[in-house]
C-alpha positions in Angstrom: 0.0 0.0 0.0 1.8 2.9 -1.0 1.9 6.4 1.3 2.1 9.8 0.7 6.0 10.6 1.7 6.5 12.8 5.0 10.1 13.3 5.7 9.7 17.3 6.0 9.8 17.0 9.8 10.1 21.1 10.0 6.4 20.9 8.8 5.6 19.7 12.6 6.5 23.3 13.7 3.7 24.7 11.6 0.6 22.3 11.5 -1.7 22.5 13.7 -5.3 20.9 13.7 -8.0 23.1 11.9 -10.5 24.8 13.8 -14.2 23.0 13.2 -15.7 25.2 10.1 -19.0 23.4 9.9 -22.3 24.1 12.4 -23.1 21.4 15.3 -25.9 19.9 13.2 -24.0 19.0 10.3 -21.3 17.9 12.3 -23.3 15.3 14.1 -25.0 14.7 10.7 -21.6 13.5 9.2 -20.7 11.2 12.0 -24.2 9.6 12.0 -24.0 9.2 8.5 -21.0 7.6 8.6 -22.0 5.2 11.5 -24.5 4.0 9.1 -22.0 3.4 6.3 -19.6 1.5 9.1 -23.2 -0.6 9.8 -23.9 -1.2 6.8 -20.4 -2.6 5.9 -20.4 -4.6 9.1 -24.1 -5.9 8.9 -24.0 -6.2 5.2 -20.7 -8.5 5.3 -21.4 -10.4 8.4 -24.6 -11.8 6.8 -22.6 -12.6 3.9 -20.3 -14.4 6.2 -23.1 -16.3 8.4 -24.9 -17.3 4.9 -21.8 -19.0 3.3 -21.3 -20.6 6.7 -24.3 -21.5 8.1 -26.2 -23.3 4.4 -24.7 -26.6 3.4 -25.7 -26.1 -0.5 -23.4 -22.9 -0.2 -20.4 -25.1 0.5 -18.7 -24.9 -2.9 -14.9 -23.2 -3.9 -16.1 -20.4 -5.4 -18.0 -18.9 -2.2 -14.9 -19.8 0.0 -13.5 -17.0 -2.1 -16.4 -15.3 -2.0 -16.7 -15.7 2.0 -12.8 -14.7 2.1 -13.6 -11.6 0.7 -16.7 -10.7 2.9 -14.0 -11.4 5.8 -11.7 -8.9 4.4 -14.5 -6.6 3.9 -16.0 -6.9 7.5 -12.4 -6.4 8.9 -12.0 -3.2 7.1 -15.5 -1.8 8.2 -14.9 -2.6 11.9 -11.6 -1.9 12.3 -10.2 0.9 9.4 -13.4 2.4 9.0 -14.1 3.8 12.1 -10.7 5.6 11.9 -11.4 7.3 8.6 -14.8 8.3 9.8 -13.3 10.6 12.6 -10.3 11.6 10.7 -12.3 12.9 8.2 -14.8 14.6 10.4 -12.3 15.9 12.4 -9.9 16.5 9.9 -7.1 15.5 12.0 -5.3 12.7 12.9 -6.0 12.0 16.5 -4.7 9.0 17.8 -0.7 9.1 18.1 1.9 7.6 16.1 1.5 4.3 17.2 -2.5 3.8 16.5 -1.0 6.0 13.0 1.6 2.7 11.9 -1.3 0.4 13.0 -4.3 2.2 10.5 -1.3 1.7 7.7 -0.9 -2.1 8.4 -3.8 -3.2 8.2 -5.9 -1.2 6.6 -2.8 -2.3 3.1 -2.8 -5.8 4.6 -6.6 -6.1 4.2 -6.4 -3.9 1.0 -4.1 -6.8 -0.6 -5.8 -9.3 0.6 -9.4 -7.5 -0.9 -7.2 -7.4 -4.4 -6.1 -11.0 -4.3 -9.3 -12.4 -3.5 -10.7 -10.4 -6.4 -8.0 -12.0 -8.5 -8.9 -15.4 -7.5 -12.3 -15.5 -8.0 -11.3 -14.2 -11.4 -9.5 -17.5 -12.0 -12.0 -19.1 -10.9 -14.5 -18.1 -12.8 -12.3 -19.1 -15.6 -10.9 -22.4 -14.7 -15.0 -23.2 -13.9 -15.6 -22.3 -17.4 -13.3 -22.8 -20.0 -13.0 -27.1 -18.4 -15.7 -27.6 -16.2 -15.1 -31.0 -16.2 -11.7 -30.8 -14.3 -12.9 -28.0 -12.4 -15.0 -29.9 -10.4 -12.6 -32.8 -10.6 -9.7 -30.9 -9.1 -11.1 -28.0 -7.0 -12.6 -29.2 -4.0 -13.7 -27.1 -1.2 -10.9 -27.7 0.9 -8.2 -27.1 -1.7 -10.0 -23.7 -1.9 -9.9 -23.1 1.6 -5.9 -23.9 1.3 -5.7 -21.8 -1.3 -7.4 -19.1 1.0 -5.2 -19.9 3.9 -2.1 -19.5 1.7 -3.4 -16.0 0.0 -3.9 -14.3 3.5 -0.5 -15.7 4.8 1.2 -14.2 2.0 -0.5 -10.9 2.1 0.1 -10.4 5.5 3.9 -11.5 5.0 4.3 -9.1 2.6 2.3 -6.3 4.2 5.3 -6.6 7.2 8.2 -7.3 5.2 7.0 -4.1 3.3 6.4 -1.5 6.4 9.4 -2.9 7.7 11.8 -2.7 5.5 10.2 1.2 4.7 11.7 1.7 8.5 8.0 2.3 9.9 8.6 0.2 13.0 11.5 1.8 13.8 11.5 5.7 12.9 9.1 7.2 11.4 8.7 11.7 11.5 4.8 12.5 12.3 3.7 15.5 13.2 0.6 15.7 16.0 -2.7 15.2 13.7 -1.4 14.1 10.5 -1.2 10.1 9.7 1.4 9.8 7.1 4.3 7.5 6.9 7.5 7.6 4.9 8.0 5.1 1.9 11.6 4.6 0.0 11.5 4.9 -4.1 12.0 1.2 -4.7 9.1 -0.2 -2.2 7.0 2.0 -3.9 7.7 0.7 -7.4 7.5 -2.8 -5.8 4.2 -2.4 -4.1 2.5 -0.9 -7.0 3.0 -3.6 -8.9 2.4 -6.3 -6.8 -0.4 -4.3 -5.1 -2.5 -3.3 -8.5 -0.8 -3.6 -12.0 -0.3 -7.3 -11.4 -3.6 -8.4 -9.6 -5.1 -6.2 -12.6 -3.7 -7.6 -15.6 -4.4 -10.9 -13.9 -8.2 -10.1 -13.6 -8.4 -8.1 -17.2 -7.0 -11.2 -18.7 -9.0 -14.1 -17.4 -12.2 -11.6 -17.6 -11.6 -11.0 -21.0 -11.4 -14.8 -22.0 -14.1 -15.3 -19.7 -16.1 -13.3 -22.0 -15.1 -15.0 -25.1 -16.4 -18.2 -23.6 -19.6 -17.3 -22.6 -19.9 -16.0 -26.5 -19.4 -19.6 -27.3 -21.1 -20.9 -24.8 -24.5 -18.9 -26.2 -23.5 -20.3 -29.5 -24.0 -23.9 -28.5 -27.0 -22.9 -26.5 -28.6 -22.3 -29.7 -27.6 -25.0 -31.6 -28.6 -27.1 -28.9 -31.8 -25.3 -29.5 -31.8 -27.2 -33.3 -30.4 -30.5 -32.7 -31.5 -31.5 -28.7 -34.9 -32.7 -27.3 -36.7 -30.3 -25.0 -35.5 -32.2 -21.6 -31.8 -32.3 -22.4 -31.9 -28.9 -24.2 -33.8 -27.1 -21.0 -30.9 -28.8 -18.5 -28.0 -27.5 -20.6 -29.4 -24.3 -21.0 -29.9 -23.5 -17.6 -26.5 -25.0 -16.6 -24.8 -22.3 -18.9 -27.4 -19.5 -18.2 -25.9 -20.1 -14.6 -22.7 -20.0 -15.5 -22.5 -17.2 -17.4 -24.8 -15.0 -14.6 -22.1 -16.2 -11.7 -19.6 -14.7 -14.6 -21.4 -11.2 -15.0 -22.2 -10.6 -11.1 -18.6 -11.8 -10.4 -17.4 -9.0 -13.3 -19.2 -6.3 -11.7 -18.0 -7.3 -8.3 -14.5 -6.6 -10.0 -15.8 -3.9 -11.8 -16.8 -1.8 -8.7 -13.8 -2.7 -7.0 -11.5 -1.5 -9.3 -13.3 1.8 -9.9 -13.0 2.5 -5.9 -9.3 1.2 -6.0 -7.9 3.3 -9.2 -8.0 6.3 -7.6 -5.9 5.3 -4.5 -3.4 4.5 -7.0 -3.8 7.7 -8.9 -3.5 9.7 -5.7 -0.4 7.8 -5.1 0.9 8.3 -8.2 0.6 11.9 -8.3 2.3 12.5 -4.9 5.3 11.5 -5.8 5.1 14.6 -8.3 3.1 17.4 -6.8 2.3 17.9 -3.2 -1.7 17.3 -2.7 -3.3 18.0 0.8 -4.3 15.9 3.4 -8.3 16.2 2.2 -7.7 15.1 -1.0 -5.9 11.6 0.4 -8.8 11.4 3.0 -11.6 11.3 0.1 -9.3 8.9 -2.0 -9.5 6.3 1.8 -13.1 7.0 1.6 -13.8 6.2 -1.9 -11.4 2.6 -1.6 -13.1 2.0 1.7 -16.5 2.1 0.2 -16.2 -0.9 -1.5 -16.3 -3.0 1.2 -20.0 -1.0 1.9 -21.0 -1.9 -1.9 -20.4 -5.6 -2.2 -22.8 -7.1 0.0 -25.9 -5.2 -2.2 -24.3 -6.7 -5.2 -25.4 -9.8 -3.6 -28.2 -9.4 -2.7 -29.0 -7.2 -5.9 -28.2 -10.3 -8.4 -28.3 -13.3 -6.3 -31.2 -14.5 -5.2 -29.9 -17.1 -2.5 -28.5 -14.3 -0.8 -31.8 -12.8 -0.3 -33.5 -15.8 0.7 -30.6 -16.2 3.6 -30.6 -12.9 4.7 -34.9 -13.5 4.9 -33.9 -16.5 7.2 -31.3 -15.0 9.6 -33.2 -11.6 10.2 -36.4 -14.1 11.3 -34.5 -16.6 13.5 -35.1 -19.6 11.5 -31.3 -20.4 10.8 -31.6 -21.7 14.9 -34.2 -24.0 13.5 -33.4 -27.9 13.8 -31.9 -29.1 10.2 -32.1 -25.4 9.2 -28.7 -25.6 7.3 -29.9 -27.8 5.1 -32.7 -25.7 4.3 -32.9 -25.2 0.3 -31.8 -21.9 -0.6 -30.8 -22.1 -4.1 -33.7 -23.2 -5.6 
């Protein structure tokens, strides 16, 4: 996750925190609203997580990805969130150094890990696709879950080696209210390419020849149409109709979380060339940290499982007996 560099340590002599601009009932207002946005991304994920968890028939490899992904999301609404909500009220940082290098951790380690989950469902998607057969020859659930396991290890590796080796556990210059931490040119490089151009050309790739496949696979569709009897025909067809919607909600998913990731990257890209105020990072955190609001209503908006679950846990029949075998795809 790359940072806005703050080595200008005579800059401490001068800042001070702003003076609240803004009347007591919009102040209020913003917090409120943004308690309901934290909510939201809390509520919205956990019943994403409880869902995958709870319903047998939503057992399958691709929703361990999708439940790794809630996780990450739920993390970052309960424990980044809450941060940026008063740092962006207040418009200074107030928490002390320490709280500062902890915010940076782990809101990049649950960023990467938010990235490479998006990857992975990409491949997914594709491997499910382009040989279904040895899909669901090869990729059990518990090789997902391994695959899961590995992906968060990694990420968090790499979240430490990368703030350590930048010197942030060991001497960092902050001034009282600001949050930024120093990064070297190298790391930088490094992180942007592991952190987005890599994850992204991954996803573009596999998206792209998702695409193309789903194009064939509405070819044979209807020339199954010509040549099939109506039983065999209506099977087929709504195996690949399936397919290709888990496709197409899964390429929004990415779609929406790239557009609230690019300009993070764009912010970071431009620091290293012109100096660009705190305000204008703190909408960039808010835009990234969004996403974690939006994915749970892409859920529900295109899947209708998700509904159904979220109908059963608000009324208490999940503590039913047997109630995880209860038939929610149908």
């Amino acid at each position: 996750m790359n940072l806005t560099d703050f080595n200008q340590s005579d800059r401490c002599v001068h800042f001070s925190c702003p003076e609240r601009s803004v009347s007591p009932a919009i102040y209020m207002s913003l917090y409120m609203f943004g308690f309901a946005v934290i909510l939201l991304t809390v509520c919205g994920n956990m019943l994403v997580i409880i869902s995958v968890c709870h319903f047998k028939q939503l057992h399958t490899p691709t929703n361990m990805l999708v439940l790794s992904l809630a996780v990450s999301d739920f993390l970052f609404g309960a424990l980044v969130m809450p941060s940026i909500l008063i740092w962006t009220v207040e418009s200074c940082w107030t928490f002390g150094r320490d709280l500062c290098i902890s915010f940076w951790l782990i809101g990049g380690f649950l960023m990467i890990v938010s990235i490479y989950n998006i990857a992975l469902i990409s491949v997914d998607r594709y491997l499910a696709l382009s040989n279904p057969f040895l899909y669901t020859s090869k990729i059990s659930r518990r090789t997902m879950c391994i695959v899961v396991y590995c992906n968060w290890c990694v990420c968090l590796a790499y979240s430490i080696t990368f703030y350590y080796f930048n010197g942030t556990f060991k001497s960092s210059v902050m001034c009282p209210g600001e949050c930024f931490l120093s990064l070297n040119e190298v790391w930088s490089v490094i992180d942007l390419v592991y952190s987005f151009i890599f994850p992204l050309s991954v996803i573009i790739i596999l998206y792209t020849r998702v695409f193309v496949i789903a194009k064939k696979h509405a070819t044979a569709i209807r020339e199954l149409n010509n040549h099939t009897r109506p039983k065999t025909q209506k099977i087929t067809s709504q195996s690949m109709k399936s397919e290709r919607k888990a496709a197409k909600v899964l390429c929004i998913l990415v779609s929406v979380f790239m557009v609230c990731l690019l300009p993070y990257f764009i912010y970071t890209l431009l620091g290293d060339v012109i100096e660009l105020q705190t305000k204008t990072l703190l909408k960039v955190l808010v835009v990234v940290h969004l996403n974690s609001t939006i994915n749970p209503f892409i859920y529900a908006l295109f899947y209708p499982w998700f509904r159904r679950c979220f109908k059963l846990i608000i009324t208490l029949q999940i503590f039913q007996t047997d109630s995880a075998l209860i038939n929610v795809l149908s």
